[in-house]
C-alpha positions in Angstrom: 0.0 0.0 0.0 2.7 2.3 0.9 4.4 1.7 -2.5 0.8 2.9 -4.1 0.5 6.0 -2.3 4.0 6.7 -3.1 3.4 6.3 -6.8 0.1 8.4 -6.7 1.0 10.9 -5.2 4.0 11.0 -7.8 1.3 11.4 -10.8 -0.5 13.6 -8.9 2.1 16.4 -9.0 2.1 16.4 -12.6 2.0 20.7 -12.8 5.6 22.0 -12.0 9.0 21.9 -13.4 11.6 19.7 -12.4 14.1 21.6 -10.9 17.0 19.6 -9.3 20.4 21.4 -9.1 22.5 17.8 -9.2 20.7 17.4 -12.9 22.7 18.8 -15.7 21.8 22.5 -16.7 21.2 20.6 -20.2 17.8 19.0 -18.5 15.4 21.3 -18.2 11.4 19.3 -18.6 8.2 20.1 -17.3 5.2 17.9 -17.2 3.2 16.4 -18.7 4.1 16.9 -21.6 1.0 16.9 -23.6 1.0 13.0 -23.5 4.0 13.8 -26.3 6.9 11.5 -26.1 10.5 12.6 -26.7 11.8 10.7 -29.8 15.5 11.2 -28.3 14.8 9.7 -24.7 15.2 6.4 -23.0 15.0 5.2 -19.9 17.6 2.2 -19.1 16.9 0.5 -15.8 19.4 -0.8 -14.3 18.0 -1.0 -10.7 16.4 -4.8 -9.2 15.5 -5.8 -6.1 18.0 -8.3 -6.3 21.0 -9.2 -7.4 19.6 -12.4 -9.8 17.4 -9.8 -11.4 20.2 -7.4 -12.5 21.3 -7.5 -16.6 25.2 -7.6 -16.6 26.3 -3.6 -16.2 28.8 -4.8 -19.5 25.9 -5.2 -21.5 24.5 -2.2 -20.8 27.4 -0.4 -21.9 27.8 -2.5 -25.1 24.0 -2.0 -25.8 24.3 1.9 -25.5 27.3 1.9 -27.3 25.3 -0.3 -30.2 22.4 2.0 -30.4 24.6 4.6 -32.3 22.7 7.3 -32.6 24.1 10.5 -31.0 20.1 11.7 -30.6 19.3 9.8 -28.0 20.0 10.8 -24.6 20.3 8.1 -22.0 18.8 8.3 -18.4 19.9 5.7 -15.9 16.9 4.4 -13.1 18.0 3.2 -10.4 17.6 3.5 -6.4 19.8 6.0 -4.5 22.1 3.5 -3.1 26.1 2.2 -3.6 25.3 -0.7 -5.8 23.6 1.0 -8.0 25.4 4.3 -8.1 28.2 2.4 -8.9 26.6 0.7 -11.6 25.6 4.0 -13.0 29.2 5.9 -13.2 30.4 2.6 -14.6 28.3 2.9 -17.4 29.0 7.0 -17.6 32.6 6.1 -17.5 32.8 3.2 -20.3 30.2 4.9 -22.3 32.3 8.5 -22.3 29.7 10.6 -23.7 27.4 13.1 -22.3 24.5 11.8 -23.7 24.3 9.8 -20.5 22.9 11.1 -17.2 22.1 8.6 -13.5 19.0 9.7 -12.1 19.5 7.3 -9.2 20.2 10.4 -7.1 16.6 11.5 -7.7 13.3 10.5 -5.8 10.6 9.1 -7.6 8.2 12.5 -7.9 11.2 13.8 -10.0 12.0 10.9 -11.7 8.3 10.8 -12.9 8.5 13.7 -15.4 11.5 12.3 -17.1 10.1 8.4 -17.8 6.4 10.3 -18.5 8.5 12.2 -21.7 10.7 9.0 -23.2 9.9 7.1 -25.6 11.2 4.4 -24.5 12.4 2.1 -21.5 15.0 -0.6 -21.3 15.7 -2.8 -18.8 15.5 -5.3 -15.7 12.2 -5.7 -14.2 11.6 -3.0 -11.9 9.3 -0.6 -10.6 10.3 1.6 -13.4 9.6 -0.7 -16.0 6.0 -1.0 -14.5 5.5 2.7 -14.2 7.0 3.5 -17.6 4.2 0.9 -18.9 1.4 2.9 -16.8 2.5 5.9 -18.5 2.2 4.2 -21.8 5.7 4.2 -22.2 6.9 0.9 -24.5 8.9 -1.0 -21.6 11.5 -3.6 -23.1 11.3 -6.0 -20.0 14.6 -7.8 -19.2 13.0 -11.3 -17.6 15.9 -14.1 -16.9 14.7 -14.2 -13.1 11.2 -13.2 -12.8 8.1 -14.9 -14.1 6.3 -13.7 -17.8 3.2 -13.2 -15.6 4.7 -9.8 -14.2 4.5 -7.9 -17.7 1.3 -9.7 -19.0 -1.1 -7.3 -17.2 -0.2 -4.5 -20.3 0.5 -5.0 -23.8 3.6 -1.4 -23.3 5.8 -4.1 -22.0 7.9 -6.4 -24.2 9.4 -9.4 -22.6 12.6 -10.5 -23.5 13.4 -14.2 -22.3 17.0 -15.9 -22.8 16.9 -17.6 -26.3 16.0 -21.3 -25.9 14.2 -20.7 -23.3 10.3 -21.3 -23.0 9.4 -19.8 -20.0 11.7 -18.0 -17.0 10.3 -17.7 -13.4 12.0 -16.9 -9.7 15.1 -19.3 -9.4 15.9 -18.9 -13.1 19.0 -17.0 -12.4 19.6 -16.6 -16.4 19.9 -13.0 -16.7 23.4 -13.0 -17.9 22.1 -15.5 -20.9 20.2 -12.6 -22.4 22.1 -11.1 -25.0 22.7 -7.5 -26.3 21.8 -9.0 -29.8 18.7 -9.9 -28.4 17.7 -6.3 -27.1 19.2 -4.3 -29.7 16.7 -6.1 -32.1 13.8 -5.2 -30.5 15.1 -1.7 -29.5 15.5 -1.3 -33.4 11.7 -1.3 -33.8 11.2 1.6 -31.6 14.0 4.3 -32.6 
């Protein structure tokens, strides 16, 4: 319930600019945005509540680095914690390019604004997957350690499974079987 209210109350304060002096001066968006989604913006989330749910950080980097196209600005989800802050400048770091920006340092009223104007997430199953499906956001769902029954509920979230693999559910542990070959195809639909 608490998780709810949290998220409500996040699309509730859907009139106001997001103003956060640790973003770039380069990000600058207010919300909504007209329901209009930003051609040039994805979402990767790299958070989990796990460590079996997490995509290699590697592959991130080598999927970014694939997509090519020097458009697109990048925005990293993930909690405010070390983990995934340090999975975050890893990926700034190897990637080089300031296309890229964490948002892990933001709370989730701020992050709100920025998934509700992308076109696009990427990434493990998390709650940011599940909001940027609310939002009508297309979600490419990383599943190699959480059932198919968590993204059936909406047809904005695209599953993607290890090859050879029929099914995946909790105890799977087969996220580091899903490859950036895999991803990048279906990414190639959307941009």
């Amino acid at each position: 319930k608490k998780n709810v209210d949290i998220y409500l109350n996040a699309l509730e304060q859907n009139k106001r600019w997001l103003q956060n002096p640790n973003l770039s001066s380069q990000t600058k968006i207010a919300y909504p945005q007209n329901n209009s989604k930003n051609n040039n913006q994805i979402i990767i989330g790299i958070g989990s509540s796990g460590p079996t749910k997490k995509w290699p950080t590697k592959n991130y980097i080598e999927l970014i680095k694939r997509i090519n196209n020097k458009n697109i600005k990048f925005y990293l989800a993930g909690g405010n914690n070390e983990i995934e802050n340090q999975i975050a400048n890893e990926i700034i770091n190897e990637v080089k390019e300031s296309r890229i920006e964490s948002l892990c340092f933001l709370n989730i009223e701020e992050i709100m604004p920025i998934i509700n104007s992308s076109k696009l997430y990427i990434g493990n199953d998390t709650g940011f997957m599940h909001l940027s499906a609310g939002l009508n956001i297309s979600a490419i769902g990383l599943f190699g350690d959480t059932p198919l029954s968590y993204a059936k509920y909406t047809k904005n979230i695209l599953p993607i499974i290890p090859e050879n693999f029929k099914t995946v559910g909790h105890n799977s542990m087969a996220m580091n079987q899903i490859t950036v070959d895999q991803v990048l195809k279906e990414v190639k639909k959307f941009i």
